[in-house]
C-alpha positions as a Markdown table, in Angstrom:
| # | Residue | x | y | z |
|---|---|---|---|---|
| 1 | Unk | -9.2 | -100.2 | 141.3 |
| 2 | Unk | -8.2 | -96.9 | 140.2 |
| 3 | Unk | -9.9 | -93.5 | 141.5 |
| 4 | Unk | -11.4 | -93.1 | 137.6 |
| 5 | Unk | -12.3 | -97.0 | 137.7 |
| 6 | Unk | -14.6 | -96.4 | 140.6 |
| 7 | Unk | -15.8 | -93.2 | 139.5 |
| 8 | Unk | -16.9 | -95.0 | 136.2 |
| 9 | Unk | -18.3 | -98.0 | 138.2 |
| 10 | Unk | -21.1 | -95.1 | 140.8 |
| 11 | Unk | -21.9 | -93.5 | 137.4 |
| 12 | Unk | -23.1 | -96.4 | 136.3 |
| 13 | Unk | -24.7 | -97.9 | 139.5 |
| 14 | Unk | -26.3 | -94.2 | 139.5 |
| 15 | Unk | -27.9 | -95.0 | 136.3 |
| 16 | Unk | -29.4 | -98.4 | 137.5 |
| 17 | Unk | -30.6 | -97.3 | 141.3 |
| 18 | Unk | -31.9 | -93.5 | 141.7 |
| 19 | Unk | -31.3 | -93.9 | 145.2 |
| 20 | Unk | -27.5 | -94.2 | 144.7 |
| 21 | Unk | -27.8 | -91.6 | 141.8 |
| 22 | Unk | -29.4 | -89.3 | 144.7 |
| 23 | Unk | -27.3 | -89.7 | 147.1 |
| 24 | Unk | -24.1 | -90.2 | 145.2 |
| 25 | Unk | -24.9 | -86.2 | 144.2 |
| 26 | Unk | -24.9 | -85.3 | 147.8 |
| 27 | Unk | -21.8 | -87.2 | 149.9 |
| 28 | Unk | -19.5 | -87.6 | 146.5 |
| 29 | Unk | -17.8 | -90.5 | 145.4 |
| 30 | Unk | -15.6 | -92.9 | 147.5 |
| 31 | Unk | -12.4 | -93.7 | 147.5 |
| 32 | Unk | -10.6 | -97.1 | 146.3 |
| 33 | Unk | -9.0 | -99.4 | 149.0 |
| 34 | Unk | -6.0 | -101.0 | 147.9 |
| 35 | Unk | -4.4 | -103.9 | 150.0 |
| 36 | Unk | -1.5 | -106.2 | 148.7 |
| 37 | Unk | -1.9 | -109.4 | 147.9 |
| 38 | Unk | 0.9 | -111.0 | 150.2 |
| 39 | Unk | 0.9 | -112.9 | 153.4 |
| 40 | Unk | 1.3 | -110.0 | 155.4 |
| 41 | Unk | -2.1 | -109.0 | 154.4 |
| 42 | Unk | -3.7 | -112.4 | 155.4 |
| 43 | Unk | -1.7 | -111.9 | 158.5 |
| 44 | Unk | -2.9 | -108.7 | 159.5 |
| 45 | Unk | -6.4 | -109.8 | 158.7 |
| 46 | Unk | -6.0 | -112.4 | 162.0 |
| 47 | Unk | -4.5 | -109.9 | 164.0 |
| 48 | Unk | -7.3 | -107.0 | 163.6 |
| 49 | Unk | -10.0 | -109.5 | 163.8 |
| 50 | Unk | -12.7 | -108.4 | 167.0 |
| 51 | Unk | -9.9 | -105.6 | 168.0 |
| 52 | Unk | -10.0 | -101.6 | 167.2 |
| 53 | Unk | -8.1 | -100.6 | 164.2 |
| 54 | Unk | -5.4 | -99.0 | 166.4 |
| 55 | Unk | -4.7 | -101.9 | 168.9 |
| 56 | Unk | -4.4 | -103.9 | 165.7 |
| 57 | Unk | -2.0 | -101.1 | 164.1 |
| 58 | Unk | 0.0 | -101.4 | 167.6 |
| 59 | Unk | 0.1 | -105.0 | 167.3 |
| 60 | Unk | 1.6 | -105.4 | 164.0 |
| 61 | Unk | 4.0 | -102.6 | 164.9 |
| 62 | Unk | 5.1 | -104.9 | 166.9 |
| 63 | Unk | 5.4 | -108.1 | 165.1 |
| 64 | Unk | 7.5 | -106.3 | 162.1 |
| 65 | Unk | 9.9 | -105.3 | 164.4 |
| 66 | Unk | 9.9 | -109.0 | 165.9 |
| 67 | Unk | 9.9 | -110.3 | 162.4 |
| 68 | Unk | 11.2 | -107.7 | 160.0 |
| 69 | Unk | 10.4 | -110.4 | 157.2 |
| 70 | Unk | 7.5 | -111.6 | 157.6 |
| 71 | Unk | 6.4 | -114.7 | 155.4 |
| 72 | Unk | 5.0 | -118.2 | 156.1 |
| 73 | Unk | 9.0 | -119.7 | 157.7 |
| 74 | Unk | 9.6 | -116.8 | 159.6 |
| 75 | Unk | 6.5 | -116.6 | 161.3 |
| 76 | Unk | 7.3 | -120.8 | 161.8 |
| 77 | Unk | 10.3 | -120.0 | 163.1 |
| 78 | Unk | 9.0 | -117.4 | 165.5 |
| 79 | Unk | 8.4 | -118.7 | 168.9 |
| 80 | Unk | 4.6 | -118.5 | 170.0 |
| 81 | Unk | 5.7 | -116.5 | 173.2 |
| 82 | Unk | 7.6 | -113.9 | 171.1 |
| 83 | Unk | 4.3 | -113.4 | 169.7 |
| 84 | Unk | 2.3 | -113.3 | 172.6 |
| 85 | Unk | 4.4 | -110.8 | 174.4 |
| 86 | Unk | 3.9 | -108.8 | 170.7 |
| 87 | Unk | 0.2 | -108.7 | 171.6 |
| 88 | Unk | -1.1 | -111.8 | 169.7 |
| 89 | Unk | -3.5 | -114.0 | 171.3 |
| 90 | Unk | -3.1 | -118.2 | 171.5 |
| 91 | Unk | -5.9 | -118.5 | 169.3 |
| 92 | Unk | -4.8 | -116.1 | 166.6 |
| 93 | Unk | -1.1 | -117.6 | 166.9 |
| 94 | Unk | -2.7 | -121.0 | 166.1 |
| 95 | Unk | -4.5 | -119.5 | 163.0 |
| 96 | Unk | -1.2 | -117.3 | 161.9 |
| 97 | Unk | 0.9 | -120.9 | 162.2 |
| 98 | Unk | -2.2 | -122.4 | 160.2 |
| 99 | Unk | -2.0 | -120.5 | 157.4 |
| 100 | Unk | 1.8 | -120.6 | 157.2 |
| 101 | Unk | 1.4 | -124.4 | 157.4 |
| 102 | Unk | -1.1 | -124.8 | 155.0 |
| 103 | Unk | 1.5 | -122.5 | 152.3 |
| 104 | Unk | 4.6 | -124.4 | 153.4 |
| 105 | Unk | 2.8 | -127.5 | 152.8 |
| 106 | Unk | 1.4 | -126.1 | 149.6 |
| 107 | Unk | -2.1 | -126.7 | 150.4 |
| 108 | Unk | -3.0 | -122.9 | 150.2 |
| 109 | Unk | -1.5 | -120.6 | 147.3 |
| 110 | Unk | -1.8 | -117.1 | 147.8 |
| 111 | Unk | -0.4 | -116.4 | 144.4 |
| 112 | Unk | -3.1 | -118.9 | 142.7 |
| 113 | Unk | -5.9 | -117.2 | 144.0 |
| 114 | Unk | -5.8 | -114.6 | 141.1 |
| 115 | Unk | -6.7 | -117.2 | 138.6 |
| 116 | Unk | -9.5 | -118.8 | 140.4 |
| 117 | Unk | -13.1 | -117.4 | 140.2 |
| 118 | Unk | -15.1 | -115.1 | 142.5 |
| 119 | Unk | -16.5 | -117.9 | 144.4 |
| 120 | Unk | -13.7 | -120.4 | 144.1 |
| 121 | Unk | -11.2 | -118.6 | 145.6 |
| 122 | Unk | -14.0 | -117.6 | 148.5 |
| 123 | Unk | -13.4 | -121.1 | 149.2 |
| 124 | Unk | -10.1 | -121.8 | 149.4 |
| 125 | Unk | -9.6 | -119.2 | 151.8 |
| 126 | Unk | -12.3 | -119.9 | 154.3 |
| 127 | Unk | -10.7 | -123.7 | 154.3 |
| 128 | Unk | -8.2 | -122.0 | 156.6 |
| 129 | Unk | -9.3 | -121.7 | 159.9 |
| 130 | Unk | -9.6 | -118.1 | 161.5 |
| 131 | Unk | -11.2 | -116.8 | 157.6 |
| 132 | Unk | -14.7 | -116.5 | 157.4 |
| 133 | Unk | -16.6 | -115.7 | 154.1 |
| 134 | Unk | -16.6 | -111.8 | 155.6 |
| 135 | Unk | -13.0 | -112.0 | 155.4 |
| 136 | Unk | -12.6 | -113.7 | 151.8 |
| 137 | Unk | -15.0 | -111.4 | 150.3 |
| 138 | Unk | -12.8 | -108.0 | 151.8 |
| 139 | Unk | -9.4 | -109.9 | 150.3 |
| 140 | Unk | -11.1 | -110.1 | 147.1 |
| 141 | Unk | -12.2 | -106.6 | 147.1 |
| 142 | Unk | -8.9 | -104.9 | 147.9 |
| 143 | Unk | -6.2 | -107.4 | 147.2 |
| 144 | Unk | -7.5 | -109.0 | 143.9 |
| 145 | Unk | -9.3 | -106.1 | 142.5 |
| 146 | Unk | -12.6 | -107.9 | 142.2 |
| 147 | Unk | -15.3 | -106.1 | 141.0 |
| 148 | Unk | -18.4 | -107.7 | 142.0 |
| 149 | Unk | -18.2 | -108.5 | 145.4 |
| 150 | Unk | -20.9 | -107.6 | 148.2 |
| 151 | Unk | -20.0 | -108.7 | 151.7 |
| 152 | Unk | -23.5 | -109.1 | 153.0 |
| 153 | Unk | -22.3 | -109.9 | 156.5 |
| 154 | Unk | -21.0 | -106.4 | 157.0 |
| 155 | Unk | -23.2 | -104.8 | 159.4 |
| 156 | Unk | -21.7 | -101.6 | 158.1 |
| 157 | Unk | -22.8 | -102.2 | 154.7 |
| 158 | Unk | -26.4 | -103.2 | 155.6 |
| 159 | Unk | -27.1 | -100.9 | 158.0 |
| 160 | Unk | -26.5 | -98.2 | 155.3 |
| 161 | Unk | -28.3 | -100.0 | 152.8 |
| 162 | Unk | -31.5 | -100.3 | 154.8 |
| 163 | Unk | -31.0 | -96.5 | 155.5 |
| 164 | Unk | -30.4 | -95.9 | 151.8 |
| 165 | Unk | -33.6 | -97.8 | 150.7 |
| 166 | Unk | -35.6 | -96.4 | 153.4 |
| 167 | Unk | -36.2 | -99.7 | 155.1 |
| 168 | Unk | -37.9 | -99.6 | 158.7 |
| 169 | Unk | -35.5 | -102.5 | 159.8 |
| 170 | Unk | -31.9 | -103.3 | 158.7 |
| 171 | Unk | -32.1 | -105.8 | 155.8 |
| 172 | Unk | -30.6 | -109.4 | 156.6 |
| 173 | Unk | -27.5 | -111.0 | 154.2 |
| 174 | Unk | -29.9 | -112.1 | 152.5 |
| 175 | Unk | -32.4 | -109.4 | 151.8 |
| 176 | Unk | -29.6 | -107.5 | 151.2 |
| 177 | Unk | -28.5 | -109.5 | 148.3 |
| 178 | Unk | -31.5 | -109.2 | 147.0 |
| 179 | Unk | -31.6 | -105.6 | 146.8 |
| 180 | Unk | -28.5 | -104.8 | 145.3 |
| 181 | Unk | -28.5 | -107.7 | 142.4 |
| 182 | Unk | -28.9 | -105.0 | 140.0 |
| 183 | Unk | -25.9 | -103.6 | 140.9 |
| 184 | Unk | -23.8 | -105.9 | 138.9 |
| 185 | Unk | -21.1 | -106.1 | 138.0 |
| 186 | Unk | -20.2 | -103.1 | 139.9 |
| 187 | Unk | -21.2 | -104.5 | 143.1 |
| 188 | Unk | -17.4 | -103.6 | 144.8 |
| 189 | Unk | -18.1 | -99.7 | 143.8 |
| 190 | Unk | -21.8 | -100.2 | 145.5 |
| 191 | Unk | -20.2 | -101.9 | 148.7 |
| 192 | Unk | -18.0 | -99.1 | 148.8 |
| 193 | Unk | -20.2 | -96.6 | 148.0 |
| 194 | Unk | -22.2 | -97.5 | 151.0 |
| 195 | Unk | -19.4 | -97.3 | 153.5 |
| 196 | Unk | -19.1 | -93.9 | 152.7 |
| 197 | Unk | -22.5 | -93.5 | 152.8 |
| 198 | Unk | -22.9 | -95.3 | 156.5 |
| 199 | Unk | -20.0 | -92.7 | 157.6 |
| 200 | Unk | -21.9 | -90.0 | 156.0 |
| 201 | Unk | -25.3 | -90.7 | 157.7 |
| 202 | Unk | -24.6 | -91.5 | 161.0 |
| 203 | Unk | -25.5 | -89.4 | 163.5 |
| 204 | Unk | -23.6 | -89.2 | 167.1 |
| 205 | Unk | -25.9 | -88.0 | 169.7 |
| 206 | Unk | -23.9 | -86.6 | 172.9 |
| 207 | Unk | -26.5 | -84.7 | 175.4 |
| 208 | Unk | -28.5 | -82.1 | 173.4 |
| 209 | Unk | -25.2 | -81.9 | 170.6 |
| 210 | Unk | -26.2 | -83.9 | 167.5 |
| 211 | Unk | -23.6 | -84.0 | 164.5 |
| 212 | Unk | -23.3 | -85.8 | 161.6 |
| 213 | Unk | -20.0 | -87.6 | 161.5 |
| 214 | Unk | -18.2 | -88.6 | 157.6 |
| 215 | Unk | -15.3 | -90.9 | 158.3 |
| 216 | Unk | -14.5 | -91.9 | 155.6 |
């Protein structure tokens, strides 16, 4: 999604939701997140699960200088030590070999999932083991350029929609589905939105220092 696509996309969620049109006035428009659509993407996806974003950076450091190509047969061919000592885990080898099996063996196609649907290619990728819907649902966003797609399981994403909607208590998936129906089909420019809205509205509280803190 280019920066004038997602601009386009608020503008319009402004006109449906004067909460967003509020807001979107005061912390500006987000940015697009663009991810490739290649194994490495899936791979780096295992590796930064339930880890900070710079031990997962470190990691894959790592691993591209262990395996300068990386694609399903290399990572085969790669000795699960080589990738422990990289920084992997056992568990997240044995999901990195999984999905190289399940391409080698042509039972997943990275390539394919373009041409399926929203929901259909949600599926195929949370038949691999390690990918939860979470994880689907972020590939789609970034990787194929969805544009409908609300990952309600964020935490991120709720907790700054309940603080958007001035809700006493952070909304559940479901609730939060419910909310934001009327943003299609610009749901991926709301979900994004609202990551730069949680950034924008959380308040660090050190001692007596308060300070708002945008990071994104």
């Amino acid at each position: 999604m280019t920066p004038q696509t997602l601009r386009k996309h608020c503008h319009a969620l402004a006109k449906v939701d004067e909460d967003i049109a509020k807001a979107l006035t005061v912390i500006g428009h987000p940015k697009p997140r663009i991810r490739s659509a290649s194994f490495d993407t899936f791979f780096s996806t295992i590796v930064s699960q339930q880890i900070s974003t710079h031990a997962a950076s470190a990691i894959m450091a790592r691993v591209n200088t262990l395996v300068p190509d990386l694609n399903a047969s290399t990572i085969l061919a790669t000795k699960d030590d080589q990738l422990r000592t990289a920084g992997m885990s056992y568990r997240k080898i044995e999901y990195a070999k999984g999905l190289a099996h399940a391409i080698k063996k042509g039972d997943f196609n990275i390539k394919g999932l373009s041409k399926l649907s929203d929901e259909e290619a949600v599926a195929d990728i949370v038949a691999l083991r390690g990918f939860g819907r979470w994880s689907a649902e972020i590939y789609l966003m970034f990787s194929l350029n969805r544009k409908d797609i609300f990952p309600a399981d964020d935490l991120a994403l709720r907790v700054a929609l309940g603080r958007l909607k001035g809700l006493k208590e952070r909304p559940t998936p479901k609730q939060a589905r419910d909310l934001i129906e009327h943003w299609a089909p610009w749901r991926t420019a709301g979900s994004l939105f609202l990551w730069r809205y949680h950034g924008a509205t959380t308040v660090l509280s050190q001692g007596k220092k308060t300070q708002r803190c945008i990071n994104y």
